[in-house]
C-alpha positions in Angstrom: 35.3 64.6 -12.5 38.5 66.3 -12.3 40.3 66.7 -8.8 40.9 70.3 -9.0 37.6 70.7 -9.4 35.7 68.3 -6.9 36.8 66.7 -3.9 35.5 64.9 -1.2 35.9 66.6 1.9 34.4 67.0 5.6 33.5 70.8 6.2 31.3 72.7 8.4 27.8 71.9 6.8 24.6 72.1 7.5 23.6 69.7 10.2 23.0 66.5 9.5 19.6 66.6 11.4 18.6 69.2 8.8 19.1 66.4 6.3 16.2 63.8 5.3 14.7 61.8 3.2 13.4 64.6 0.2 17.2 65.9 0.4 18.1 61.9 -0.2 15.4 61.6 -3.0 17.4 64.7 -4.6 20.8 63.4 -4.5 19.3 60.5 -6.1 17.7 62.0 -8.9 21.0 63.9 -9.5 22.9 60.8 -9.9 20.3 59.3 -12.2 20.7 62.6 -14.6 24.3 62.4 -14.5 25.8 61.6 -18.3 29.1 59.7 -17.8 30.6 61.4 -21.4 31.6 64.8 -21.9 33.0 67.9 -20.3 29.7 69.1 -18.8 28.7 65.8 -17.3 27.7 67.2 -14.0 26.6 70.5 -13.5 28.1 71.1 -10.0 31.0 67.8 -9.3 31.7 69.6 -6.0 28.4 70.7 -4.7 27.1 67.2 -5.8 30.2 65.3 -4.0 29.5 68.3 -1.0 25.8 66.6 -1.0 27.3 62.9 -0.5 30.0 63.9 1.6 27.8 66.2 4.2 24.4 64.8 2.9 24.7 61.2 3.1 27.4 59.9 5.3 26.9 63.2 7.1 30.8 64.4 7.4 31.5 67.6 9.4 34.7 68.7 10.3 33.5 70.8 13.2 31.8 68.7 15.9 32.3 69.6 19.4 35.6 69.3 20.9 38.1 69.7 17.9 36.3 65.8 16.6 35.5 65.1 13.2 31.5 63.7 12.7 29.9 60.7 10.6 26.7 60.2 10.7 25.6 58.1 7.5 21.8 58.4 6.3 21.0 54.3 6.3 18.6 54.3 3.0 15.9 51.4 3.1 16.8 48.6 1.1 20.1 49.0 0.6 22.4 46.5 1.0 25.9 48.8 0.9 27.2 51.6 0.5 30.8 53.2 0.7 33.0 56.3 0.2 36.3 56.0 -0.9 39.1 58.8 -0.1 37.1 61.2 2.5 39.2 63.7 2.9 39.2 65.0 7.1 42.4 67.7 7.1 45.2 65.8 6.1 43.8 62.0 6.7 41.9 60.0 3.8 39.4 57.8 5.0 37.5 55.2 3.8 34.2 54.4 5.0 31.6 51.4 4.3 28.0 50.5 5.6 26.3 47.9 5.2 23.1 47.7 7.3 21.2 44.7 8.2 18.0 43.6 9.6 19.3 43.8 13.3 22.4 45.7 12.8 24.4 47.6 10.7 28.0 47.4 10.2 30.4 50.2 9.4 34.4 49.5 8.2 36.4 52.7 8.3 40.3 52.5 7.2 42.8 55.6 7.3 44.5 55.3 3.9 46.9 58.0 4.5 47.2 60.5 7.1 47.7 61.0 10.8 45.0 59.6 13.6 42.3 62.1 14.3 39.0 62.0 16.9 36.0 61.1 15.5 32.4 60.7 16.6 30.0 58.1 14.3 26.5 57.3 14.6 23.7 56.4 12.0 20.6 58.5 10.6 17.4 56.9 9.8 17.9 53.4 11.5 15.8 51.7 14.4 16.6 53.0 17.9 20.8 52.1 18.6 20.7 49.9 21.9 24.5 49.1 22.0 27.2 49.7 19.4 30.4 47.5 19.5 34.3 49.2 18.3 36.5 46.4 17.3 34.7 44.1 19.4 34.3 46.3 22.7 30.8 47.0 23.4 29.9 50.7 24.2 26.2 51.0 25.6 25.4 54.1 23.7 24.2 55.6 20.4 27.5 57.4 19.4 30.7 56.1 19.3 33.8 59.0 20.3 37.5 57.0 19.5 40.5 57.5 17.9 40.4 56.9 14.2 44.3 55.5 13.0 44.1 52.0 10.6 41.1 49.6 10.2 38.2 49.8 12.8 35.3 47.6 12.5 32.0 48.9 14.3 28.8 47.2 14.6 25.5 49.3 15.6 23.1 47.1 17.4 19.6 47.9 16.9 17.0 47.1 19.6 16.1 48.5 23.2 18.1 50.4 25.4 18.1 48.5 28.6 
């Protein structure tokens, strides 16, 4: 896919409630069509990257308060998954999940770019009981911080006490 053409960005989208598990079946079934050779390879390279982007790590660049939003869509039985260069204004981020049986772990890194606010939670996982942000425990389902380098948060499934 060509740059000019495709790029993945956070935008206003549609909510990331609106988006489920026959939206996540689609976006799979794209992927699986897509031919790696040729020109028309994929259809649509920015609504498809649009889909992952807002769709599946749920990105939105117009949460309340001026913040930008990630909510990732956990799919059962994966093991990982990550997006590389996730462009929020002028900051590239890099995000990575990997959920577990009791808790999920997500690595975000600025790879260029000033700090920006940003709130992250996680679609289709077991109730969040506590989420820890670089090893500070927030009792909460969300997590609002500053995003600037490497931060390491680990969603902690189970009951809120």
């Amino acid at each position: 896919m060509r740059r000019a053409e495709a790029e993945v960005r956070a935008g206003p989208v549609t909510p990331a409630e609106e988006w489920d598990g026959s939206d996540f079946s689609h976006l799979l079934e794209e992927a699986r069509a897509f031919r790696r050779v040729g020109p028309r390879a994929l259809p649509d390279p920015a609504g498809f990257l649009r889909e992952v982007a807002g769709g599946l790590f749920g990105a939105r660049a117009d949460d309340p308060g001026g913040r930008f939003a990630l909510a990732p869509w956990v799919p059962e039985g994966w093991s990982a998954m990550a997006l590389r260069r996730l462009r929020l204004h002028r900051t590239l981020v890099d995000v990575e999940v990997r959920p577990r049986a009791e808790w999920a772990t997500v690595r975000l890194a600025v790879s260029f770019g000033p700090t920006i606010p940003l709130a992250l939670s996680l679609r289709n996982t077991p109730t969040v009981a506590r989420i820890a942000v670089d090893e500070v425990v927030l009792v909460r389902g969300q997590a609002i911080f500053t995003l600037s380098d490497e931060h390491e948060l680990v969603f902690f499934y189970g009951v809120v006490e």
